[in-house]
PyMOL commands that place a pseudoatom at each C-alpha (Angstrom):
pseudoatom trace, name=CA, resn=UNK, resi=1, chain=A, elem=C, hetatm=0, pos=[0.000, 0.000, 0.000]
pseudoatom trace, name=CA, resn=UNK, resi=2, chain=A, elem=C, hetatm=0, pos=[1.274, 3.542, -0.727]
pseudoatom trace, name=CA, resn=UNK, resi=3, chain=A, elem=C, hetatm=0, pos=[1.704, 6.560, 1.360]
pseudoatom trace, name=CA, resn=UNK, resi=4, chain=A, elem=C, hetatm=0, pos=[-1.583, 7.909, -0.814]
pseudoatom trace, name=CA, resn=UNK, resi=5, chain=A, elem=C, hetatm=0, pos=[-3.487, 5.327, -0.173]
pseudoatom trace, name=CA, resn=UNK, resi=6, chain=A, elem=C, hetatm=0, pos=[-3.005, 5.979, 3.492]
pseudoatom trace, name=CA, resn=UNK, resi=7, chain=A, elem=C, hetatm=0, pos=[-3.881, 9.585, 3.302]
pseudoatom trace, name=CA, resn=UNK, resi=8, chain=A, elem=C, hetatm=0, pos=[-6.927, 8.799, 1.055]
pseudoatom trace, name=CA, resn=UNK, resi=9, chain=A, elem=C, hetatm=0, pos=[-8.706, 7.082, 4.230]
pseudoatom trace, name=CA, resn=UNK, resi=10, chain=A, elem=C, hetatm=0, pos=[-7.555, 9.819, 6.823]
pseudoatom trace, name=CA, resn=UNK, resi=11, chain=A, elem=C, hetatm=0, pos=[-9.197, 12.440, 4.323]
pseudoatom trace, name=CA, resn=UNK, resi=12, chain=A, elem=C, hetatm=0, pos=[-12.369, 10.485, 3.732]
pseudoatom trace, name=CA, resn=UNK, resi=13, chain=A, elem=C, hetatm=0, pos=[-12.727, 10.337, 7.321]
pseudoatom trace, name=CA, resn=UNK, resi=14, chain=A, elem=C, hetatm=0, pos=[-11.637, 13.695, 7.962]
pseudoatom trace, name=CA, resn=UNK, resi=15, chain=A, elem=C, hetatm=0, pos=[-14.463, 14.896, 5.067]
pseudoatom trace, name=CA, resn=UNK, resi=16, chain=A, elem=C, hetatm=0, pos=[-17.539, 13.393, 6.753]
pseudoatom trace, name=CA, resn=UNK, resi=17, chain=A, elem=C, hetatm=0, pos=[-17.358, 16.127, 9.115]
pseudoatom trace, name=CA, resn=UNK, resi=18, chain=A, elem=C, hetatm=0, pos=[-18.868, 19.151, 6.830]
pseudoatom trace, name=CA, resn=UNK, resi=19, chain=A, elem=C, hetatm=0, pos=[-17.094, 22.027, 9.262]
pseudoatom trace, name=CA, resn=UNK, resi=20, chain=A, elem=C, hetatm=0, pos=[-13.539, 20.075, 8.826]
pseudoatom trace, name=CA, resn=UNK, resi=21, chain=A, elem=C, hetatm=0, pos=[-13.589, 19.435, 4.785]
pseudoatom trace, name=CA, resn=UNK, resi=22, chain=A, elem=C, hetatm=0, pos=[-15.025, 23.438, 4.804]
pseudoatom trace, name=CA, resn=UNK, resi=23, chain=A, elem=C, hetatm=0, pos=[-12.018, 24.446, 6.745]
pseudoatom trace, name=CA, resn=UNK, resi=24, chain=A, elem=C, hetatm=0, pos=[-9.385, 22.239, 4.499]
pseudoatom trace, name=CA, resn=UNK, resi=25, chain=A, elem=C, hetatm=0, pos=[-11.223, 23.680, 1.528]
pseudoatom trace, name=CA, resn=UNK, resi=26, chain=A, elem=C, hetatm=0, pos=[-10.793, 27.097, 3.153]
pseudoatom trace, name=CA, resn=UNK, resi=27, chain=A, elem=C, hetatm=0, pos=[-6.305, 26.616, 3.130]
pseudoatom trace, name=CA, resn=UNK, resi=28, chain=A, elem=C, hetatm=0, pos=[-6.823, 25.166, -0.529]
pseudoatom trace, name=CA, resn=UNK, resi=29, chain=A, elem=C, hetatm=0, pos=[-7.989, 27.925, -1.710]
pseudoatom trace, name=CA, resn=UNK, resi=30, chain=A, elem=C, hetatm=0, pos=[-6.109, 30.624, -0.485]
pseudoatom trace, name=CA, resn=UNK, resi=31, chain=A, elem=C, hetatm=0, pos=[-3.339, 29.188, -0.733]
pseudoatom trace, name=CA, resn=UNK, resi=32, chain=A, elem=C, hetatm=0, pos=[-4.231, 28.170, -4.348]
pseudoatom trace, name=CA, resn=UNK, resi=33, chain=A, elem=C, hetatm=0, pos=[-5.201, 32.054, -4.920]
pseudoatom trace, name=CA, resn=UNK, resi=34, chain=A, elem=C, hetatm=0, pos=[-2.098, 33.489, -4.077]
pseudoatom trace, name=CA, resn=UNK, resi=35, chain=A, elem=C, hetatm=0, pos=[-0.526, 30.246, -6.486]
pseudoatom trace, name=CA, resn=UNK, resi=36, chain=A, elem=C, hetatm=0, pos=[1.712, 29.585, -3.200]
pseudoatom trace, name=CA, resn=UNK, resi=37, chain=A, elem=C, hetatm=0, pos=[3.707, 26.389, -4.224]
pseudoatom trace, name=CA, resn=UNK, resi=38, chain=A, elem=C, hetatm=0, pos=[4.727, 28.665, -7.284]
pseudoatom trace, name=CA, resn=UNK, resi=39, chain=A, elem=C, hetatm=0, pos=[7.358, 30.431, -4.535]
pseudoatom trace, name=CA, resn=UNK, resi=40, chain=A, elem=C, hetatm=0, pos=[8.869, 27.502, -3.176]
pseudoatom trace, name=CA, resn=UNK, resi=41, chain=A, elem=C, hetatm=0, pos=[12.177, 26.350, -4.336]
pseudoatom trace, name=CA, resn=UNK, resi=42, chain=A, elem=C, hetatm=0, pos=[12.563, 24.246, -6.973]
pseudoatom trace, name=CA, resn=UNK, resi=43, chain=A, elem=C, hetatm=0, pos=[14.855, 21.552, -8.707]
pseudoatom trace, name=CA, resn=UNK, resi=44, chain=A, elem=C, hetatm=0, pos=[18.271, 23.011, -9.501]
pseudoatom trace, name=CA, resn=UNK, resi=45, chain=A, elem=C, hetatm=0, pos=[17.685, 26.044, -7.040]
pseudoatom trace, name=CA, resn=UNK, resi=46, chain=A, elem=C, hetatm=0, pos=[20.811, 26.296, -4.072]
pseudoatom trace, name=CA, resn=UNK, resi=47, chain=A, elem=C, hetatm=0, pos=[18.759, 25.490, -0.895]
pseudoatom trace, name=CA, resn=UNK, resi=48, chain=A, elem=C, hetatm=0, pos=[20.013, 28.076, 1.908]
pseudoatom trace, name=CA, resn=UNK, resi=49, chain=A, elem=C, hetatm=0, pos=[22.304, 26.537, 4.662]
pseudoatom trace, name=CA, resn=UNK, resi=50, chain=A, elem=C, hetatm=0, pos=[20.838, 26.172, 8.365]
pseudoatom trace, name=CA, resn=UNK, resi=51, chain=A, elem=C, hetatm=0, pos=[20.984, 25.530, 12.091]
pseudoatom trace, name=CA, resn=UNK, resi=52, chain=A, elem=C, hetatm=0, pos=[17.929, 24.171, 14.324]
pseudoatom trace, name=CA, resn=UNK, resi=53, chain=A, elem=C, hetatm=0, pos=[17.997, 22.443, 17.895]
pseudoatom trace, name=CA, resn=UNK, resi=54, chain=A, elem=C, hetatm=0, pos=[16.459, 19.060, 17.103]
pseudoatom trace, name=CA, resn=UNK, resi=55, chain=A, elem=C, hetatm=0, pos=[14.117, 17.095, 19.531]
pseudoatom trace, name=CA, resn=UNK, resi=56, chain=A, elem=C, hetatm=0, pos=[17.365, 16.300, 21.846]
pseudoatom trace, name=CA, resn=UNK, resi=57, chain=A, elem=C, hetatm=0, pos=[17.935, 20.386, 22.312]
pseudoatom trace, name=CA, resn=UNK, resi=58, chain=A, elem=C, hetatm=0, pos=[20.955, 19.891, 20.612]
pseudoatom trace, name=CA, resn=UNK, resi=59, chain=A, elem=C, hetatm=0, pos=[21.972, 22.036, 17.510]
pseudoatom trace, name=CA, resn=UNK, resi=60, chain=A, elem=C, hetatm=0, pos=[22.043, 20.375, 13.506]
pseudoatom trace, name=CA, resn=UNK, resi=61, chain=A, elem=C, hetatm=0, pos=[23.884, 21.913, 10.788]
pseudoatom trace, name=CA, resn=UNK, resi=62, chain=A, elem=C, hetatm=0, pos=[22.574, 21.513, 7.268]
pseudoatom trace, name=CA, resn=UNK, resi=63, chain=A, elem=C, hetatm=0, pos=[26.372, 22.181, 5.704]
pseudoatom trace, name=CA, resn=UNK, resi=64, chain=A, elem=C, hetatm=0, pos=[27.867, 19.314, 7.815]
pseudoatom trace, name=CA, resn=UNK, resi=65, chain=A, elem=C, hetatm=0, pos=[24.550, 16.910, 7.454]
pseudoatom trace, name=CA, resn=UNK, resi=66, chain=A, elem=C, hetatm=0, pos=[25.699, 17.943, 3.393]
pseudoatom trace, name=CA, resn=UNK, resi=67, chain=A, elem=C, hetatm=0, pos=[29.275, 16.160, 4.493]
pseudoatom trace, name=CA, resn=UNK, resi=68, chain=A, elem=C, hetatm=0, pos=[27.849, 13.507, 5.143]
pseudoatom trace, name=CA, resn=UNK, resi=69, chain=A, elem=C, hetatm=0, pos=[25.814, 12.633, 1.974]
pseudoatom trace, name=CA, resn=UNK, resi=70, chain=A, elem=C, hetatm=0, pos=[22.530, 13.817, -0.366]
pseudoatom trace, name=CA, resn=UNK, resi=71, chain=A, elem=C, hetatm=0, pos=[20.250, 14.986, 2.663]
pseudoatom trace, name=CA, resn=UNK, resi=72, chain=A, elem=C, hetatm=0, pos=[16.019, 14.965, 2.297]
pseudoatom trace, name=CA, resn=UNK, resi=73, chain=A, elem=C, hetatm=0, pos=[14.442, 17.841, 3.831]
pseudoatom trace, name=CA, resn=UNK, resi=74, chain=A, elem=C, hetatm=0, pos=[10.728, 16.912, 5.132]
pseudoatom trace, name=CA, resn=UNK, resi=75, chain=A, elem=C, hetatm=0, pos=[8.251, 20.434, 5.922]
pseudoatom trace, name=CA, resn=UNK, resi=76, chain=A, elem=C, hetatm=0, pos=[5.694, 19.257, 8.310]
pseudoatom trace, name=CA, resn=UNK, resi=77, chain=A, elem=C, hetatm=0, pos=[3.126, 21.008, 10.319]
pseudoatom trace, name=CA, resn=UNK, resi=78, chain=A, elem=C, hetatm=0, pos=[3.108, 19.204, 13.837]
pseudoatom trace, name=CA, resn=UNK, resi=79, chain=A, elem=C, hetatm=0, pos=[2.020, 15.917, 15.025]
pseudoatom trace, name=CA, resn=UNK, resi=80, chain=A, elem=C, hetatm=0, pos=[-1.717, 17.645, 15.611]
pseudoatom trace, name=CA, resn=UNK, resi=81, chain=A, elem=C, hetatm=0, pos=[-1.947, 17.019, 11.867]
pseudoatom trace, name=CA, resn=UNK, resi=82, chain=A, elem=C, hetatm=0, pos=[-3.331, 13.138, 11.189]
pseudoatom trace, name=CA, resn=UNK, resi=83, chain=A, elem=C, hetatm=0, pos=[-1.302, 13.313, 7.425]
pseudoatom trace, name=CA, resn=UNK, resi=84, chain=A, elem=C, hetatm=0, pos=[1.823, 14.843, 9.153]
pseudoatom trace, name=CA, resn=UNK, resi=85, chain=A, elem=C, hetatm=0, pos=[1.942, 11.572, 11.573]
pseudoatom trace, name=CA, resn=UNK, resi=86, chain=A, elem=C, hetatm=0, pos=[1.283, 9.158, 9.092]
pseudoatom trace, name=CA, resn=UNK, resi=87, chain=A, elem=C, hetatm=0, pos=[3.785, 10.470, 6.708]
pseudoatom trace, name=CA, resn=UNK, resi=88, chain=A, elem=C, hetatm=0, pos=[6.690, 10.638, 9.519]
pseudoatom trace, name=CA, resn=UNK, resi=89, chain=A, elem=C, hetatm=0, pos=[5.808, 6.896, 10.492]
pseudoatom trace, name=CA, resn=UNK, resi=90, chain=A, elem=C, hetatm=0, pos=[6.142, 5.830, 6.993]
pseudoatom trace, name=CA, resn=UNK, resi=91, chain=A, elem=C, hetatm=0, pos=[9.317, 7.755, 6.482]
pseudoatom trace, name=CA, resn=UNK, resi=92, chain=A, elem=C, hetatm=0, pos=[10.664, 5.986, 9.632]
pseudoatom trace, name=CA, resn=UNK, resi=93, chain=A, elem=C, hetatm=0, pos=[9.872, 2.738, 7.712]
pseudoatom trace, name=CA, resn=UNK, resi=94, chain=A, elem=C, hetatm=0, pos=[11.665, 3.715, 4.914]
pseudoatom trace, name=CA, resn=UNK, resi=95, chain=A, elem=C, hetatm=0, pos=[15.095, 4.976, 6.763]
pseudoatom trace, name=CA, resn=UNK, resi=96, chain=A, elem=C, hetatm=0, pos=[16.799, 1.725, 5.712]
pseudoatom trace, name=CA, resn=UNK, resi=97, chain=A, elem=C, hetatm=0, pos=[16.469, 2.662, 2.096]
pseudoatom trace, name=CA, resn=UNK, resi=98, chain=A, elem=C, hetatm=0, pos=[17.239, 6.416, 2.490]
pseudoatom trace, name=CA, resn=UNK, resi=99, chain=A, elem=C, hetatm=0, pos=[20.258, 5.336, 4.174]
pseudoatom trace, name=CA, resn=UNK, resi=100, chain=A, elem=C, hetatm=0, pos=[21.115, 2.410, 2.148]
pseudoatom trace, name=CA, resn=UNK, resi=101, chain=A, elem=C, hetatm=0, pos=[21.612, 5.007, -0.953]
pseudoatom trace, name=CA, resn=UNK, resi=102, chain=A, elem=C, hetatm=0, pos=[23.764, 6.941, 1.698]
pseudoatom trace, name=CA, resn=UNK, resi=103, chain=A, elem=C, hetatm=0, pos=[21.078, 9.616, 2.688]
pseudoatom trace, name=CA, resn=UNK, resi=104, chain=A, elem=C, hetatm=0, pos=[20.449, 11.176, 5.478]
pseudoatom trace, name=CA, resn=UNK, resi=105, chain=A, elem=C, hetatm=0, pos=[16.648, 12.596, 6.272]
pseudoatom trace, name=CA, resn=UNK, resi=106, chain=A, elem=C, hetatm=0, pos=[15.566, 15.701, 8.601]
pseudoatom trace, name=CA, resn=UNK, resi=107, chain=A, elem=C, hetatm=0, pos=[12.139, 16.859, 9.392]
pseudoatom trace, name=CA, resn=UNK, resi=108, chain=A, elem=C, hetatm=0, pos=[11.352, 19.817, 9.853]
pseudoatom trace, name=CA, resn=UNK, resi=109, chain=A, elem=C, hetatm=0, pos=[8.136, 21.825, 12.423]
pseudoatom trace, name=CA, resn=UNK, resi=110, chain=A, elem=C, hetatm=0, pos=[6.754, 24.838, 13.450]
pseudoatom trace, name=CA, resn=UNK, resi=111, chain=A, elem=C, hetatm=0, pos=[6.976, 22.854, 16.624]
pseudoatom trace, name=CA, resn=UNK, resi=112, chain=A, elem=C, hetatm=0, pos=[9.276, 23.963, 19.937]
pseudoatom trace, name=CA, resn=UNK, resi=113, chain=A, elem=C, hetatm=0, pos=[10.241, 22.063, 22.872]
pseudoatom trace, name=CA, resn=UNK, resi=114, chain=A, elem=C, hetatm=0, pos=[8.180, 19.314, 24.898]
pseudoatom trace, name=CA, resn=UNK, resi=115, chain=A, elem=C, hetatm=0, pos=[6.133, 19.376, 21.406]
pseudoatom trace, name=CA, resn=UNK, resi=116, chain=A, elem=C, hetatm=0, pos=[8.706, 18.564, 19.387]
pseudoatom trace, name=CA, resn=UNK, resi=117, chain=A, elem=C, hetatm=0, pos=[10.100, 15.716, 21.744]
pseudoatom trace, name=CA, resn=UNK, resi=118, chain=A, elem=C, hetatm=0, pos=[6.717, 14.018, 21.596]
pseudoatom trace, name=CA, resn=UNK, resi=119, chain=A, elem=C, hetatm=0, pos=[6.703, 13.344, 17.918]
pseudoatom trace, name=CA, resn=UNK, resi=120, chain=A, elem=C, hetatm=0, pos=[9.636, 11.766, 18.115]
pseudoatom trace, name=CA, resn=UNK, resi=121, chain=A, elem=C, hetatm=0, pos=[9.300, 9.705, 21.032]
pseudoatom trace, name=CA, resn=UNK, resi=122, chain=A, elem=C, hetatm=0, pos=[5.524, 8.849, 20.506]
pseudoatom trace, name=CA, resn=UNK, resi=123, chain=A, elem=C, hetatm=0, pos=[6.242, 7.739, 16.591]
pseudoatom trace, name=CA, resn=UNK, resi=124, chain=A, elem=C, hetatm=0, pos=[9.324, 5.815, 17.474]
pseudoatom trace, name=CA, resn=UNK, resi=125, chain=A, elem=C, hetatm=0, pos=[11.085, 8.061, 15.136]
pseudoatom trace, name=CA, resn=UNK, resi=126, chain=A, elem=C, hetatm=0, pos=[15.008, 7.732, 14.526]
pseudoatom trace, name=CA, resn=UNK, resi=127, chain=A, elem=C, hetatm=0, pos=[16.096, 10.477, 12.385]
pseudoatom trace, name=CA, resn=UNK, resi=128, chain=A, elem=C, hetatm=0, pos=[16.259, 13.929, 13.062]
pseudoatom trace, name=CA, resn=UNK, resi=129, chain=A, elem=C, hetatm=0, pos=[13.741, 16.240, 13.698]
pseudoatom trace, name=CA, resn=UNK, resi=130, chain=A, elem=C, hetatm=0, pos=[14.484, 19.727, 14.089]
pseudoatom trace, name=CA, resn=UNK, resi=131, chain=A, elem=C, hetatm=0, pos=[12.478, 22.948, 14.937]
pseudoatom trace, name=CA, resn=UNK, resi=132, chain=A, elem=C, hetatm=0, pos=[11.992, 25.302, 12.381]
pseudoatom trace, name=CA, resn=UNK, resi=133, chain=A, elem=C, hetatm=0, pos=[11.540, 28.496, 15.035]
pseudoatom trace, name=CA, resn=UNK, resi=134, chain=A, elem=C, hetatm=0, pos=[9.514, 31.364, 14.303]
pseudoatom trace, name=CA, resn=UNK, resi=135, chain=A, elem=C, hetatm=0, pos=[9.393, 29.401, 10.611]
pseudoatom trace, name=CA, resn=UNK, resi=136, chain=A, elem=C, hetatm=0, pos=[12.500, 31.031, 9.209]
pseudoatom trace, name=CA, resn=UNK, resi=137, chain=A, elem=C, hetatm=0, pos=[13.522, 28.357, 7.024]
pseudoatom trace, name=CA, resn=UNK, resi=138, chain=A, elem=C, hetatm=0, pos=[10.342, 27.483, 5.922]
pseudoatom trace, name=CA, resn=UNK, resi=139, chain=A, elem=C, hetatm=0, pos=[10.060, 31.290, 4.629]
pseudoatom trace, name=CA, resn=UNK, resi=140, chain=A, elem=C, hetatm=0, pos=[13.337, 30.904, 2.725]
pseudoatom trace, name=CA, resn=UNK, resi=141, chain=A, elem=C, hetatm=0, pos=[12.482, 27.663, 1.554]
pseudoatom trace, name=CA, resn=UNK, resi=142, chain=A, elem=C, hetatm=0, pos=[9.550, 29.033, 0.476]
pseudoatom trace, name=CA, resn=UNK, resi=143, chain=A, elem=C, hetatm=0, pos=[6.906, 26.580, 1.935]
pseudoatom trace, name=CA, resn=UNK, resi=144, chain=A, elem=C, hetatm=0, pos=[5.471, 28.744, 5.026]
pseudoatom trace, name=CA, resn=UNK, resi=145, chain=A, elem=C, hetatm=0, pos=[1.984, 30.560, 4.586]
pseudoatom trace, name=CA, resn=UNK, resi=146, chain=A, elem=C, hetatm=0, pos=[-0.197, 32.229, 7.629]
pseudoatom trace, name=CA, resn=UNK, resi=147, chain=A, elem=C, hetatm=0, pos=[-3.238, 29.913, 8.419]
pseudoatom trace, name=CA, resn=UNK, resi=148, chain=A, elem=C, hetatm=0, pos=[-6.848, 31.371, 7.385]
pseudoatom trace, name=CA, resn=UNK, resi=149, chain=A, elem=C, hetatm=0, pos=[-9.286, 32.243, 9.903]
pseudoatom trace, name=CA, resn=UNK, resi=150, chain=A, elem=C, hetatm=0, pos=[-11.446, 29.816, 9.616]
pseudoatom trace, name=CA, resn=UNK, resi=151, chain=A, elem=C, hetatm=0, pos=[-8.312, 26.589, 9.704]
pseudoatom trace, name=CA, resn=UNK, resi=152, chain=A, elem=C, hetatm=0, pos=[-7.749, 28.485, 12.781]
pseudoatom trace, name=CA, resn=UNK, resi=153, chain=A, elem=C, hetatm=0, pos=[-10.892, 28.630, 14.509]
pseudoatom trace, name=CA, resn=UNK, resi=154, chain=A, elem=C, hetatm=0, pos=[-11.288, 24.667, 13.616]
pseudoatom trace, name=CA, resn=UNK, resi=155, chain=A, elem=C, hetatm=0, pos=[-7.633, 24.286, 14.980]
pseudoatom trace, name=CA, resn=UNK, resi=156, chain=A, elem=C, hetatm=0, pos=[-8.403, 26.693, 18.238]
pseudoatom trace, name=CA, resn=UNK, resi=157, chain=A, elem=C, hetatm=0, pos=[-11.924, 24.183, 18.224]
pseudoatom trace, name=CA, resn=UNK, resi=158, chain=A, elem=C, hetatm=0, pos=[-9.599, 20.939, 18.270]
pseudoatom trace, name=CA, resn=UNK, resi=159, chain=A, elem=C, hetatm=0, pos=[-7.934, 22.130, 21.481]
pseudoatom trace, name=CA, resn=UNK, resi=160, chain=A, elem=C, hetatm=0, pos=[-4.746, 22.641, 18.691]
pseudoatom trace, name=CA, resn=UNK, resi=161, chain=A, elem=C, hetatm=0, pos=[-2.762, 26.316, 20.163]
pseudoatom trace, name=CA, resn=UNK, resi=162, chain=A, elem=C, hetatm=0, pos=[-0.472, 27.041, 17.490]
pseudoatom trace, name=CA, resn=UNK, resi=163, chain=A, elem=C, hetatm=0, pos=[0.693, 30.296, 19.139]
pseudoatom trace, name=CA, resn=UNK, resi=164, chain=A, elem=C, hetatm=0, pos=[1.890, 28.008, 22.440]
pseudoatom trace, name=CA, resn=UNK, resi=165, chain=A, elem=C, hetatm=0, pos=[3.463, 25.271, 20.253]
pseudoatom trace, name=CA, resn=UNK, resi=166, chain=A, elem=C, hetatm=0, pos=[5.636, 27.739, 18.210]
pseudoatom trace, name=CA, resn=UNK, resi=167, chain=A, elem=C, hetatm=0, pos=[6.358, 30.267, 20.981]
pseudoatom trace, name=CA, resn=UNK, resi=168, chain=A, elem=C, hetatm=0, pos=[4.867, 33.140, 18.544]
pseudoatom trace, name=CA, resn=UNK, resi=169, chain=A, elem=C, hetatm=0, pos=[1.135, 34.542, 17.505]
pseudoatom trace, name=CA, resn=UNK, resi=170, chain=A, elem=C, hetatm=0, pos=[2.206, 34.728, 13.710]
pseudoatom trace, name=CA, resn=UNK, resi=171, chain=A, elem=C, hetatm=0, pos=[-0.292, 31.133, 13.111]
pseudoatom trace, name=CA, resn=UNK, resi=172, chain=A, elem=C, hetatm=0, pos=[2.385, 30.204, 10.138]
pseudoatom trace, name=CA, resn=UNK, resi=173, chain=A, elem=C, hetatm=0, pos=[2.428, 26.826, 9.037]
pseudoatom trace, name=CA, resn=UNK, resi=174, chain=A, elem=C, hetatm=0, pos=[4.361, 25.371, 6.561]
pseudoatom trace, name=CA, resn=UNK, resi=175, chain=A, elem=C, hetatm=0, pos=[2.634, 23.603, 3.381]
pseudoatom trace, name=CA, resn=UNK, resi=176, chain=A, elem=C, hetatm=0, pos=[4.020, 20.042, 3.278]
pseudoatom trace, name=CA, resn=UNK, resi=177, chain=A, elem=C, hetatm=0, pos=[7.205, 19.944, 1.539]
pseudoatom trace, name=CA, resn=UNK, resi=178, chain=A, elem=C, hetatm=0, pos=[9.685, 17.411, 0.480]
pseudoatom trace, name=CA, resn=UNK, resi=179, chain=A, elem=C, hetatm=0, pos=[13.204, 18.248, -1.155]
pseudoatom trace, name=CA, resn=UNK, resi=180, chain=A, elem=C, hetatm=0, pos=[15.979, 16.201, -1.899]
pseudoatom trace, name=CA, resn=UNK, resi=181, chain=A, elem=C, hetatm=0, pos=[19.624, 18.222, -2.060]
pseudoatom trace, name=CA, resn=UNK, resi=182, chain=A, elem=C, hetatm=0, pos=[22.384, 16.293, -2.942]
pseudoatom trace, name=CA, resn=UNK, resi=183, chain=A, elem=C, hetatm=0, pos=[26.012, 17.259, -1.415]
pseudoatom trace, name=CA, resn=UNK, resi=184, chain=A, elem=C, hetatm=0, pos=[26.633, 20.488, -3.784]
pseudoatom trace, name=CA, resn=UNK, resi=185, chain=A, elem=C, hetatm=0, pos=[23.234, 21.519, -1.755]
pseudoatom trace, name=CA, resn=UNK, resi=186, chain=A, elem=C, hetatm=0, pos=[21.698, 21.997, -5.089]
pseudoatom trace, name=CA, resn=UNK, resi=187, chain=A, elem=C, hetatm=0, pos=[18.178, 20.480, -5.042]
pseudoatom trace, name=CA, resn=UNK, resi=188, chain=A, elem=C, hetatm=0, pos=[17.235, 17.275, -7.308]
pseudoatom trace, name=CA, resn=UNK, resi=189, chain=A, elem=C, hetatm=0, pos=[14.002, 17.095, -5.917]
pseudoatom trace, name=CA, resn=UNK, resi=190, chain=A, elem=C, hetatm=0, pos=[11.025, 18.870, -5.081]
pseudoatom trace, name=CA, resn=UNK, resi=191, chain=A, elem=C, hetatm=0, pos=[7.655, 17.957, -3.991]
pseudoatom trace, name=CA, resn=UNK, resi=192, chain=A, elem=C, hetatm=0, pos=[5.376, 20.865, -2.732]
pseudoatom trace, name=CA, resn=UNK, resi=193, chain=A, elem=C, hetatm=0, pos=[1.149, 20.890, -3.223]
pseudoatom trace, name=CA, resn=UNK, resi=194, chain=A, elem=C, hetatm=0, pos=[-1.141, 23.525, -1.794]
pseudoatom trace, name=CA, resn=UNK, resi=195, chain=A, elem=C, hetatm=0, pos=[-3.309, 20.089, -0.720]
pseudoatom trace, name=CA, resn=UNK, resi=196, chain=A, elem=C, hetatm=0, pos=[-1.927, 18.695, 2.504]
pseudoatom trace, name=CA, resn=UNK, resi=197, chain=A, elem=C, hetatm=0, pos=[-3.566, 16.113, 2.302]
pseudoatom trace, name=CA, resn=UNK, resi=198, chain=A, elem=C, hetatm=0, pos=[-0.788, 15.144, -0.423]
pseudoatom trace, name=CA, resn=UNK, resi=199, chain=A, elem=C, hetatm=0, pos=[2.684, 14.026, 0.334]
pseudoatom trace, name=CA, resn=UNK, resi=200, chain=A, elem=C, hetatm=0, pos=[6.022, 12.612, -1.625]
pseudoatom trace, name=CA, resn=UNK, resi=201, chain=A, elem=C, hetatm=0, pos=[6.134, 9.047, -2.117]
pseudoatom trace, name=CA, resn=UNK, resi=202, chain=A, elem=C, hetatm=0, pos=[8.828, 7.801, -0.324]
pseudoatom trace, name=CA, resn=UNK, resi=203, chain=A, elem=C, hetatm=0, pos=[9.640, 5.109, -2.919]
pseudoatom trace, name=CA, resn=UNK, resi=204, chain=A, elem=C, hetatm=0, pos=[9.825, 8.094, -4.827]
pseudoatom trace, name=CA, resn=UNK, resi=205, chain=A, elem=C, hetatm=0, pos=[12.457, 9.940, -2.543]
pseudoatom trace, name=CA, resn=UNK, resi=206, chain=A, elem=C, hetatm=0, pos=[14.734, 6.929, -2.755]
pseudoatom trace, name=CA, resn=UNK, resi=207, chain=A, elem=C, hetatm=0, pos=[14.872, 6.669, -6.564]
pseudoatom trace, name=CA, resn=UNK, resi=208, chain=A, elem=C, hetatm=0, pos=[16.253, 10.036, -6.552]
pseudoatom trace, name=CA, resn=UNK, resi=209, chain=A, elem=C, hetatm=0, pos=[18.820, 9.191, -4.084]
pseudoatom trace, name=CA, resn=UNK, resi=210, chain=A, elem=C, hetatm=0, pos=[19.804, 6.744, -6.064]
pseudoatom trace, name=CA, resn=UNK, resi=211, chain=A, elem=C, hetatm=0, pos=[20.118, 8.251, -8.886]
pseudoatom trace, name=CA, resn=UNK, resi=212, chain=A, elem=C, hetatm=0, pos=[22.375, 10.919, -7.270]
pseudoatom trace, name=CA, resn=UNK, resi=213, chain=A, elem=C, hetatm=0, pos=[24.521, 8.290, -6.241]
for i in range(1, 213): cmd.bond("trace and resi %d" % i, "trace and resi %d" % (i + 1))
show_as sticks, trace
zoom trace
């Protein structure tokens, strides 16, 4: 079974409940207005270098993860978000063949502190998973976009308070967003879609990683 086919039952599920599928519809939509996965980096761009704490509070740089091998970089929006956990646990699964091709894989959240340990610990994940604070390299990435008012009432609804799980009132989340940058940091791959519901295959992922190598 794919990742999609995965998602496809979360998102029937999620669109029996009229105010939720109005809400998702709401994010589409704006962010399909302002044509927002039209900004994001794309294949052959130079991704910027960075530095984030990781779920361990200790600091990961992007130029010596680079070192080390092609490195896939993994937008999510928090483990409040049903795709976002599903997609981490299946990324988890395929870790053997990420690494096998000699990649590395980072994930990257809104997310700060206890928050950010959690998804880690409660997914079993092994890779790292790094906060993206106040969503800086998400904007240079090009991925971040400022929730709508009605995803954030739902959210606010949910018991979800982005403002206390990112430290900051901006409400930016980052559209789902996988890129795969081999050493030169030049990327190779680029999967970005206004529709989170939608996510890279990871067999795809790996079939650029080993092409690289």
């Amino acid at each position: 079974m794919s990742l999609k086919d995965d998602l496809d039952k979360i998102r029937a599920h999620g669109n029996a409940d009229e105010r939720i599928r109005l809400a998702y519809e709401a994010v589409v939509r704006q962010l399909g207005r302002a044509e927002a996965a039209d900004r994001a980096l794309k294949v052959g761009d130079t991704i910027p270098s960075f530095m984030l704490p990781n779920a361990e509070g200790h600091i990961v740089f992007s130029d010596d993860l680079l070192r080390r091998g092609p490195l896939v970089v993994n937008f999510f929006r928090g483990n409040w978000c049903p795709y976002c956990r599903r997609t981490l646990e299946v990324l988890e699964t395929a870790l053997p063949n990420i690494t096998a091709t000699g990649g590395q894989l980072v994930a990257l959240t809104p997310d700060t502190g206890s928050h950010l340990a959690a998804t880690k610990r409660n997914h079993g994940l092994t890779y790292e998973v790094l906060s993206d604070v106040d969503g800086a390299v998400g904007l240079q990435f090009g991925v971040l976009f400022r929730a709508p008012d009605p995803y954030r009432e739902l959210l606010a609804g949910r018991g979800v308070d982005l403002p206390a799980r990112h430290g900051n009132e901006g409400w930016f989340i980052p559209m789902p967003a996988t890129f795969v940058v081999d050493q030169q940091a030049v990327i190779r791959y680029a999967f970005v879609d206004v529709d989170f519901t939608r996510r890279a295959e990871p067999a795809d992922i790996v079939g650029i990683l080993r092409a690289i190598r």
